[in-house]
KEKOLZA-225239 format. One record per residue (C-alpha): residue number from 1; residue in one letter; y, x negated, z negated. Coordinates in nm, 3 decimals. Each point is the difference from the previous one (the first is absolute). Example, Ala and Ser with C-alpha at 12.3 -4.5 7.8 and 13.67 -1.06 7.14 Angstrom:
# residues 2
+-----+------+---------+---------+---------+
:  nr : rest :      yy :      xx :      zz :
+-----+------+---------+---------+---------+
:   1 :    A :  -0.450 :  -1.230 :  -0.780 :
:   2 :    S :   0.344 :  -0.137 :   0.066 :
+-----+------+---------+---------+---------+
# end
This chain:
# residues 307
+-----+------+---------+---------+---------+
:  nr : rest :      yy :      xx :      zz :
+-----+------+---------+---------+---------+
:   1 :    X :  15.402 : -16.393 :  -3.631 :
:   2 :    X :  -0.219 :  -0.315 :  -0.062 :
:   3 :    X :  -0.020 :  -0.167 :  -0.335 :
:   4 :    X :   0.059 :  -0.382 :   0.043 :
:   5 :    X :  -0.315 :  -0.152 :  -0.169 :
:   6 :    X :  -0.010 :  -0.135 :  -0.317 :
:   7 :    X :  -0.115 :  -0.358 :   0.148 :
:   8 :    X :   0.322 :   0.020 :   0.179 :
:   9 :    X :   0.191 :   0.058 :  -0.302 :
:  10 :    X :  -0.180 :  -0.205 :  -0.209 :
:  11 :    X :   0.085 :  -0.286 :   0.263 :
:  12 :    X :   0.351 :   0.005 :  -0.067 :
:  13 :    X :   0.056 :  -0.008 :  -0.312 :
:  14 :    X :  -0.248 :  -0.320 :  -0.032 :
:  15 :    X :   0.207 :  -0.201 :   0.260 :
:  16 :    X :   0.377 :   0.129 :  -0.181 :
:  17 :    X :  -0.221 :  -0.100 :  -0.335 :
:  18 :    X :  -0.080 :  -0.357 :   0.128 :
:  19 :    X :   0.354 :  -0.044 :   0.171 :
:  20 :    X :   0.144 :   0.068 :  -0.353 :
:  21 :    X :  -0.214 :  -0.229 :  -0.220 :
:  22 :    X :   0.079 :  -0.279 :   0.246 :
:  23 :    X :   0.361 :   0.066 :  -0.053 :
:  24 :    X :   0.002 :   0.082 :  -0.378 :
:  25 :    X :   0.244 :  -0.271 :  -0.056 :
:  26 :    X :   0.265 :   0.095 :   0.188 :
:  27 :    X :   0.070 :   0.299 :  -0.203 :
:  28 :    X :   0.107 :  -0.273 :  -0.265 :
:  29 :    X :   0.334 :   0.065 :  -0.133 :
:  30 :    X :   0.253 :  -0.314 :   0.100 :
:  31 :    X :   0.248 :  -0.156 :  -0.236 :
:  32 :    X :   0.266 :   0.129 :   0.208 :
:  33 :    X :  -0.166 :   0.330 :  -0.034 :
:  34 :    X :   0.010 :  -0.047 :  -0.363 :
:  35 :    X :   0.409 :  -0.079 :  -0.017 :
:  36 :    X :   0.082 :   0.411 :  -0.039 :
:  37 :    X :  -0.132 :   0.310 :  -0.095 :
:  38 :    X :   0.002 :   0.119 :   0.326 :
:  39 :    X :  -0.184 :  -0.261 :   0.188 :
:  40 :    X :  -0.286 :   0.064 :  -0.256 :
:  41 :    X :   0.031 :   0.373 :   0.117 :
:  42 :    X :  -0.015 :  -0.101 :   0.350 :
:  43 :    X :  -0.307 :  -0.237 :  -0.044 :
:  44 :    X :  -0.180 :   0.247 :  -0.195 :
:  45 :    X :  -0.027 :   0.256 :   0.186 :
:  46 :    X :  -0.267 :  -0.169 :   0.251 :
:  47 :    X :  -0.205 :  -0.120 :  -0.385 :
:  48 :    X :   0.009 :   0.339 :  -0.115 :
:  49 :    X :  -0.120 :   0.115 :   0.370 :
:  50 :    X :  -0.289 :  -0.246 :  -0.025 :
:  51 :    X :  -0.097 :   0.125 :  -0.322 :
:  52 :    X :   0.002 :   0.336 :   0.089 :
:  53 :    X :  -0.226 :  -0.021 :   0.272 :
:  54 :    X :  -0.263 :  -0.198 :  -0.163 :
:  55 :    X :   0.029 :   0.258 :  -0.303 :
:  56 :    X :  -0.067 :   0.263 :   0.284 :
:  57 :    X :  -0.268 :  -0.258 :   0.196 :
:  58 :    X :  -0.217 :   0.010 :  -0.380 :
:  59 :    X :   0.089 :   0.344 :  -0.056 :
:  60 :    X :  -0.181 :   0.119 :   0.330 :
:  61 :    X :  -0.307 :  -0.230 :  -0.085 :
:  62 :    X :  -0.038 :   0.015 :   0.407 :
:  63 :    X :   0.023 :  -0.384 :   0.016 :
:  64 :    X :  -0.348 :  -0.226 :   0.028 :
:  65 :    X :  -0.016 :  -0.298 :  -0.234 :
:  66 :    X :   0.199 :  -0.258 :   0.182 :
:  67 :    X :   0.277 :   0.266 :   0.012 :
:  68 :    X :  -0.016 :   0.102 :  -0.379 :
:  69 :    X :  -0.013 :  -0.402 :  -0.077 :
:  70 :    X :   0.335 :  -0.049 :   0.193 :
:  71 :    X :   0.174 :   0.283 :  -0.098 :
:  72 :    X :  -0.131 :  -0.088 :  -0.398 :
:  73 :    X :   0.154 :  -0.337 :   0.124 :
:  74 :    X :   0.309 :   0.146 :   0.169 :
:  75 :    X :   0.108 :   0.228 :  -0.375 :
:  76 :    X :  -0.106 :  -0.325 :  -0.214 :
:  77 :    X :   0.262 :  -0.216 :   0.178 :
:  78 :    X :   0.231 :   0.285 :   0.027 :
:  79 :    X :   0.048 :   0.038 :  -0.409 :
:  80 :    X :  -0.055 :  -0.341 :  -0.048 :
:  81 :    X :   0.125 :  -0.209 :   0.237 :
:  82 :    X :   0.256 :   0.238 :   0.178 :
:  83 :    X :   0.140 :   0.161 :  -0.300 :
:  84 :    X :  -0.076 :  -0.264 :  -0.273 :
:  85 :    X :  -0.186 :   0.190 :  -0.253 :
:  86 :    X :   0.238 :   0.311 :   0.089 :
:  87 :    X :   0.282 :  -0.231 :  -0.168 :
:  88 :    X :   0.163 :  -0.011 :   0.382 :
:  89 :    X :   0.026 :   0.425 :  -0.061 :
:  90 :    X :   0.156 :  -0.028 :  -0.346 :
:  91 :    X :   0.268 :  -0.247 :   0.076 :
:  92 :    X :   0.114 :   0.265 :   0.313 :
:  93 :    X :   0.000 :   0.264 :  -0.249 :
:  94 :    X :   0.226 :  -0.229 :  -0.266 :
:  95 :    X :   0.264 :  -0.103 :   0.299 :
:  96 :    X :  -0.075 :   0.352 :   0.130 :
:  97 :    X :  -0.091 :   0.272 :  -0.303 :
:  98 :    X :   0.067 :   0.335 :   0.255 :
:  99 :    X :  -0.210 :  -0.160 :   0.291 :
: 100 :    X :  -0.272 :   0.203 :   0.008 :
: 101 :    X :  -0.214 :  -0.264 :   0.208 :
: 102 :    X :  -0.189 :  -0.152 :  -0.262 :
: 103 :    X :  -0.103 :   0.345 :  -0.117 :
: 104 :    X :  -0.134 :   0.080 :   0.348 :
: 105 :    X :  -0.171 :  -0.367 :   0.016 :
: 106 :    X :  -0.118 :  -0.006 :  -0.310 :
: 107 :    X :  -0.191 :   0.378 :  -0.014 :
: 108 :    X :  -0.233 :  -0.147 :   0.262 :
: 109 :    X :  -0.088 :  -0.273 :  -0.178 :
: 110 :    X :  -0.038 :   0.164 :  -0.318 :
: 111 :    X :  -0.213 :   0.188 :   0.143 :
: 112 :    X :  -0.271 :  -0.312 :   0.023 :
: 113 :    X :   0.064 :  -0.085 :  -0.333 :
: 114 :    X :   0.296 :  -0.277 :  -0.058 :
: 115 :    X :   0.242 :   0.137 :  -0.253 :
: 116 :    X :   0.312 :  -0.257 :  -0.064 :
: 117 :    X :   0.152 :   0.180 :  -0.375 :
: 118 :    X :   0.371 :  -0.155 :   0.064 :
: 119 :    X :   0.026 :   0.133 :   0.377 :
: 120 :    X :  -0.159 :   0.403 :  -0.189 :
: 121 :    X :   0.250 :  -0.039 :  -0.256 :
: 122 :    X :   0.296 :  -0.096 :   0.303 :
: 123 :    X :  -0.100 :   0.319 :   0.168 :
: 124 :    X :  -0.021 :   0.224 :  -0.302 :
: 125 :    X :   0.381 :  -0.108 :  -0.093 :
: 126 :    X :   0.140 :   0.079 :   0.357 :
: 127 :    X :  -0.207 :   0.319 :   0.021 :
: 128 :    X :   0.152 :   0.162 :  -0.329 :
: 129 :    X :   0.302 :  -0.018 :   0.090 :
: 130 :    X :   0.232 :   0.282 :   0.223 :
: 131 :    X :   0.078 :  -0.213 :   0.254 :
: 132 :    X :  -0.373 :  -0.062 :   0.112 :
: 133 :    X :  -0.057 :   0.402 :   0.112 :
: 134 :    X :   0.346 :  -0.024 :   0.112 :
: 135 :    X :  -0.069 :  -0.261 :   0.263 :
: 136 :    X :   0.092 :   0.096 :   0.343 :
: 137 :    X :  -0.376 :  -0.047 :   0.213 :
: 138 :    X :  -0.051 :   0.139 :   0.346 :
: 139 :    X :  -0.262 :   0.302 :  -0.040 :
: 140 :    X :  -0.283 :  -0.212 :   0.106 :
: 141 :    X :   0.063 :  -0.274 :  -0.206 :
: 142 :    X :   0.038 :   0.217 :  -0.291 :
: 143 :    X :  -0.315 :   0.115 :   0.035 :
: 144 :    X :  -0.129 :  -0.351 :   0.006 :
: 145 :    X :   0.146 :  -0.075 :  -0.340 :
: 146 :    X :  -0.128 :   0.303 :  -0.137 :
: 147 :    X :  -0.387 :  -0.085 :   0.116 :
: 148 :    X :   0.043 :  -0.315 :  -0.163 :
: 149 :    X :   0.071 :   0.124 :  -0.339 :
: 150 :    X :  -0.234 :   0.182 :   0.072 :
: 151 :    X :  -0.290 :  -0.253 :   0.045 :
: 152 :    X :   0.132 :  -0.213 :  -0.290 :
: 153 :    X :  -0.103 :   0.326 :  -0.252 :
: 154 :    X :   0.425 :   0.095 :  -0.028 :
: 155 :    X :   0.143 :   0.349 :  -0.056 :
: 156 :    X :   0.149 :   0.005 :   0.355 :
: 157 :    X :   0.421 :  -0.035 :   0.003 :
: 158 :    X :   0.034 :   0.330 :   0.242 :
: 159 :    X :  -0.203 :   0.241 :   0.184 :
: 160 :    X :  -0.243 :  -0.060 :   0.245 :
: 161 :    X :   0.022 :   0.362 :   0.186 :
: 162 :    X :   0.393 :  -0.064 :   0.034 :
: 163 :    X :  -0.040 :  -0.372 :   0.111 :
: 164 :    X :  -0.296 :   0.111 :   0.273 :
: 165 :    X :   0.264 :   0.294 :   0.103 :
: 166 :    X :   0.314 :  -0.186 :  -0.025 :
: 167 :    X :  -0.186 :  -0.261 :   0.302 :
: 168 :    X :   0.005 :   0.076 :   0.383 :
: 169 :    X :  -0.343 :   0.087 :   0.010 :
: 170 :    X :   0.058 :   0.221 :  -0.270 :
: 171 :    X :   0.208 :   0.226 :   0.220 :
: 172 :    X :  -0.214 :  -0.015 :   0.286 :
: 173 :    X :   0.309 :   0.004 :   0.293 :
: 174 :    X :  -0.039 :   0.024 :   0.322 :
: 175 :    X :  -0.311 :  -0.250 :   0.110 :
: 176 :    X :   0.229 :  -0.090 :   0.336 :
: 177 :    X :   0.246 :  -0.183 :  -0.229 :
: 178 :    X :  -0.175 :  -0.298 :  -0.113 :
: 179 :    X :   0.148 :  -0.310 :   0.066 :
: 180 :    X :  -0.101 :  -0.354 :  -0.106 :
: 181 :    X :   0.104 :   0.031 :  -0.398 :
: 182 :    X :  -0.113 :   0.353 :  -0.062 :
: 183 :    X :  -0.325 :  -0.081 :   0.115 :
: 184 :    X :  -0.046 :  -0.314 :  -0.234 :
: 185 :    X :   0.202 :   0.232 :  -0.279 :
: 186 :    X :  -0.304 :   0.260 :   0.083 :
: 187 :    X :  -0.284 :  -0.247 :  -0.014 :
: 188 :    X :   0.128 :  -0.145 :  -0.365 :
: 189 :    X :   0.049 :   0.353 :  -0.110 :
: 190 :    X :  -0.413 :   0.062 :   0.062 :
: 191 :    X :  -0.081 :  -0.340 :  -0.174 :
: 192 :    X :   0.232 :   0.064 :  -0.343 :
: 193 :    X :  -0.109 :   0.380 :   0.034 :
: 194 :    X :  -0.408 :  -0.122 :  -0.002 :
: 195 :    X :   0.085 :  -0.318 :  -0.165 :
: 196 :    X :  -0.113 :  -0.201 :   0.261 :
: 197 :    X :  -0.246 :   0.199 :   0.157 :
: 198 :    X :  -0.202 :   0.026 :  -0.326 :
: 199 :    X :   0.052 :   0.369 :  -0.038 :
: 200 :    X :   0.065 :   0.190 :   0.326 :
: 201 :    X :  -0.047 :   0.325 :  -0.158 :
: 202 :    X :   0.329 :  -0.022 :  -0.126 :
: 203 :    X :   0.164 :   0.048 :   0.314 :
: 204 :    X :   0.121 :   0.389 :  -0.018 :
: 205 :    X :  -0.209 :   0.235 :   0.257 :
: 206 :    X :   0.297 :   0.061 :   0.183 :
: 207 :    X :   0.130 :  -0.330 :   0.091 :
: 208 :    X :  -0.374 :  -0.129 :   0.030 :
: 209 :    X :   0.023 :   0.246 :   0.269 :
: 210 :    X :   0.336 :  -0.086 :   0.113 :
: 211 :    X :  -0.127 :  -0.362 :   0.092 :
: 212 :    X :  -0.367 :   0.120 :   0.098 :
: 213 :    X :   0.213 :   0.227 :   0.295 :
: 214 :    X :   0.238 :  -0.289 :   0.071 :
: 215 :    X :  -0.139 :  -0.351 :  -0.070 :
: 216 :    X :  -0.160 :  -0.055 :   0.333 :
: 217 :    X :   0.286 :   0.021 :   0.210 :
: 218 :    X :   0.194 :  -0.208 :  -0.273 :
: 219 :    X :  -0.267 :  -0.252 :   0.056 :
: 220 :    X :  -0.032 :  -0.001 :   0.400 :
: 221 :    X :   0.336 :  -0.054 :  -0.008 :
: 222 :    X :   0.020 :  -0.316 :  -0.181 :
: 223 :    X :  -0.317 :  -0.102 :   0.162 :
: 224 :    X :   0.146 :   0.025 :   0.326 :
: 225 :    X :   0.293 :  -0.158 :  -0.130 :
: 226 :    X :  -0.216 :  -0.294 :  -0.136 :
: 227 :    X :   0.154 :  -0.029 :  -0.327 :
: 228 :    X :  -0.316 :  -0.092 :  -0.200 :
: 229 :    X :   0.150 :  -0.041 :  -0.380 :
: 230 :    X :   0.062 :   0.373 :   0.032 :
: 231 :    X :  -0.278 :   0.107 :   0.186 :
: 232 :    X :  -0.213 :  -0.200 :  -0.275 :
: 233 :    X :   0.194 :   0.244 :  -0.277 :
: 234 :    X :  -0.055 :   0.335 :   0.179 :
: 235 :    X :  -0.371 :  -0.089 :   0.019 :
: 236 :    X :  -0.015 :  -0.015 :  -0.372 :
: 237 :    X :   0.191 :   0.339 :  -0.017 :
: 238 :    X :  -0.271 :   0.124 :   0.219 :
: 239 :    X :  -0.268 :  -0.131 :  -0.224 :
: 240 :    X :   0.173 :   0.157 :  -0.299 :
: 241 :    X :  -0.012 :   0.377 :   0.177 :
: 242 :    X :  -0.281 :   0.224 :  -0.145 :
: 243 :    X :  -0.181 :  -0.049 :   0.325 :
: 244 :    X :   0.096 :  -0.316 :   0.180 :
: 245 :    X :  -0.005 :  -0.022 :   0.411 :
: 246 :    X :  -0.105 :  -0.396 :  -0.028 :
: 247 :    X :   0.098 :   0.051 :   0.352 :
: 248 :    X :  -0.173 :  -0.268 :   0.212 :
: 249 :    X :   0.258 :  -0.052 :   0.317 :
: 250 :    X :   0.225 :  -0.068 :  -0.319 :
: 251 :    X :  -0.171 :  -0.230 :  -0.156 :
: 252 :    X :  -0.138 :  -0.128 :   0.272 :
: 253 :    X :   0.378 :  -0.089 :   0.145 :
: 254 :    X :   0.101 :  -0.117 :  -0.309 :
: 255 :    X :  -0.309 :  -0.268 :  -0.108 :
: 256 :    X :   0.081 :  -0.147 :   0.405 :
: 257 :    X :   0.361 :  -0.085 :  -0.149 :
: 258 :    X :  -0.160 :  -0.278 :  -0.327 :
: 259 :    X :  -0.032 :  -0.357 :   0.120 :
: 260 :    X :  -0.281 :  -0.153 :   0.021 :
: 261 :    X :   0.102 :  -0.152 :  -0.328 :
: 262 :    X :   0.011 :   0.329 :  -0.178 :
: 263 :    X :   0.361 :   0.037 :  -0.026 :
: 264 :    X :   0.175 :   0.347 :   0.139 :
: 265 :    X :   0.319 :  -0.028 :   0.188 :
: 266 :    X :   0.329 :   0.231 :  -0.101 :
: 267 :    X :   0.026 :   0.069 :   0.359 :
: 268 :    X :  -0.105 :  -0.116 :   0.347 :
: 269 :    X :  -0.151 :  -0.327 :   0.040 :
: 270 :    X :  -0.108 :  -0.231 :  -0.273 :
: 271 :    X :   0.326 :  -0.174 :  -0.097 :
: 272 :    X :  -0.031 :  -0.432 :   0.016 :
: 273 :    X :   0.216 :  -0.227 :  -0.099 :
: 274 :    X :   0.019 :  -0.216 :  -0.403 :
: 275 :    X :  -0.320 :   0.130 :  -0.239 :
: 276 :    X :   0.271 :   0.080 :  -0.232 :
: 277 :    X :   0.213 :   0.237 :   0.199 :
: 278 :    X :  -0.302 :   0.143 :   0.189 :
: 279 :    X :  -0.130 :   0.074 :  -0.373 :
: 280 :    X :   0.306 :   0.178 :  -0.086 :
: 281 :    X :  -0.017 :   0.239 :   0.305 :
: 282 :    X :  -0.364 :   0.079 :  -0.029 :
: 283 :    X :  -0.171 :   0.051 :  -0.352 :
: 284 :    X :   0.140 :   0.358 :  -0.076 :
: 285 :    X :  -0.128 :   0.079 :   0.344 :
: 286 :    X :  -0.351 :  -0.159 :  -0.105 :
: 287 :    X :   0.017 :   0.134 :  -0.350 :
: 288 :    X :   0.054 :   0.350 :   0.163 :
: 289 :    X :  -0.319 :  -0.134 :   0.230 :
: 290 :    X :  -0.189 :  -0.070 :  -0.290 :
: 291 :    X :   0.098 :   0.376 :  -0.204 :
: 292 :    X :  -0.072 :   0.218 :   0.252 :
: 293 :    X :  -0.380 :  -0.179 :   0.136 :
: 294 :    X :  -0.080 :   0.049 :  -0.426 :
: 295 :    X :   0.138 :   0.417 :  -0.005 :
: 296 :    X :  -0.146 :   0.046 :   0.355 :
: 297 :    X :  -0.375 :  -0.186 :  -0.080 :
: 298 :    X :  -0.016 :   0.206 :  -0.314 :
: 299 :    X :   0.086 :   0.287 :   0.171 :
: 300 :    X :  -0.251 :  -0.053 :   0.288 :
: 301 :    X :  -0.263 :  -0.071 :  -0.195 :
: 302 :    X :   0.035 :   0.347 :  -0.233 :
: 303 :    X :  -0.061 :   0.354 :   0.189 :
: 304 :    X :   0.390 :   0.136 :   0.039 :
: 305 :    X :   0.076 :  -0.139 :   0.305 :
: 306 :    X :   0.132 :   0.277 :   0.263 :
: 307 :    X :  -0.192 :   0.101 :   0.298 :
+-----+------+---------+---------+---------+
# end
């Protein structure tokens, strides 16, 4: 198997990059997003996306200087602008004190060094009490919560052995029975399991395995399928194996699907139609875009990759 090369990698993340400065300001929260709790849930989730993948872009330190400028740009207007100041986090976590969104937000960006006191203090209130480790989280998503306590220096609220065990992936089933939300359930397991792709050696040996046996027929499928946004994900569960594939007739496949503007389609074509609603159906897809060309460079450009 060919490795794709890392100027074909590189290629696409710089495109998804520049497709997602240009639209920084339509991850804005609206004032009707604003009216309840849960339309600030719903709007964050594409902020805290952004933010994680520049965290993840810097992290890599595979980006040239116009990339590290924008994606410096892209976390600046993020915590600022986006979030006001992180005030935008503590107000969800007033209307909404067992949400644990603003955890998971905020861990990335605490990471870089903003610290808002009132939203710590919100957090530290919900997480003593019962109710907190008593909230009822799909596996996967458990494991999430519990890598973000992690990264903000917290005694984690459960196990992580039981939470990686207690997920899909964890069981390692029979490879023929992934469907559509098991594979995305897989793919988020690998990212809160090596918090974000920053430390794959915490994937156990035997599910490392697991996905190093079955991976590339999860990803030919979807590739002949053309869903991108997935394909994107399982490309950045490649790069986080101990010795990535890279495969090029993968990535090759998937960097035809970007626009010529940079942005990644869900699936299929390049949807058109108002900036607004074409925004809303492609930025995860181009965030994913912009994750996996950072894991994948890195990865191409250190001595693991598999023959």
């Amino acid at each position: 198997m060919t490795a794709a090369s890392p100027a074909l990698l590189h290629r696409v993340g710089d495109q998804a990059l520049a497709w997602l400065d240009a639209h920084r300001e339509l991850f804005r929260l609206t004032d009707a997003d604003m009216a309840t709790g849960r339309g600030i849930v719903e709007r964050l989730k594409p902020v805290g996306e952004l933010a994680i993948n520049m965290r993840v872009l810097a992290r890599e330190g595979v980006a040239g200087s116009r990339q590290h400028d924008i994606s410096v740009r892209l976390l600046d207007h993020v915590w600022r602008d986006l979030l006001d100041g992180g005030n935008l986090l503590a107000e969800l976590q007033r209307q909404e004190p067992l949400s644990p969104v603003p955890l998971e937000i905020y861990a990335s960006l605490h990471e870089l060094g903003h610290r808002h006191p009132e939203l710590e203090g919100a957090i530290d209130l919900a997480r003593s009490t019962a109710s907190w480790r008593a909230l009822e989280l799909v596996p996967n998503r458990r494991l999430g919560l519990l890598n973000a306590e992690r990264k903000l220096g917290l005694v984690p609220s459960g196990d992580m052995e039981q939470a990686v065990a207690a997920t899909w992936l964890g069981r390692r089933p029979e490879p023929w029975t992934v469907q559509l939300h098991i594979a995305y359930d897989i793919t988020h397991t690998v990212f809160h399991l090596t918090d974000w792709g920053a430390a794959p050696d915490r994937i156990p040996p035997r599910i490392a395995d697991y996905l190093a046996r079955y991976l590339p027929a999860w990803t030919a499928d979807w590739a002949e399928l053309g869903h991108w946004d997935l394909l994107g994900e399982l490309l950045v569960v490649d790069a986080c194996l101990p010795r990535p594939s890279l495969d090029a007739g993968m990535w090759e496949l998937y960097a035809a699907a970007q626009g010529p503007d940079g942005a990644m389609p869900v699936q299929g074509a390049m949807p058109v139609g108002d900036r607004d609603e074409v925004f809303d159906q492609v930025h995860h897809p181009t965030l994913v875009a912009a994750f996996a060309s950072a894991m994948a460079t890195s990865r191409a450009l250190s001595a693991d990759v598999a023959a």
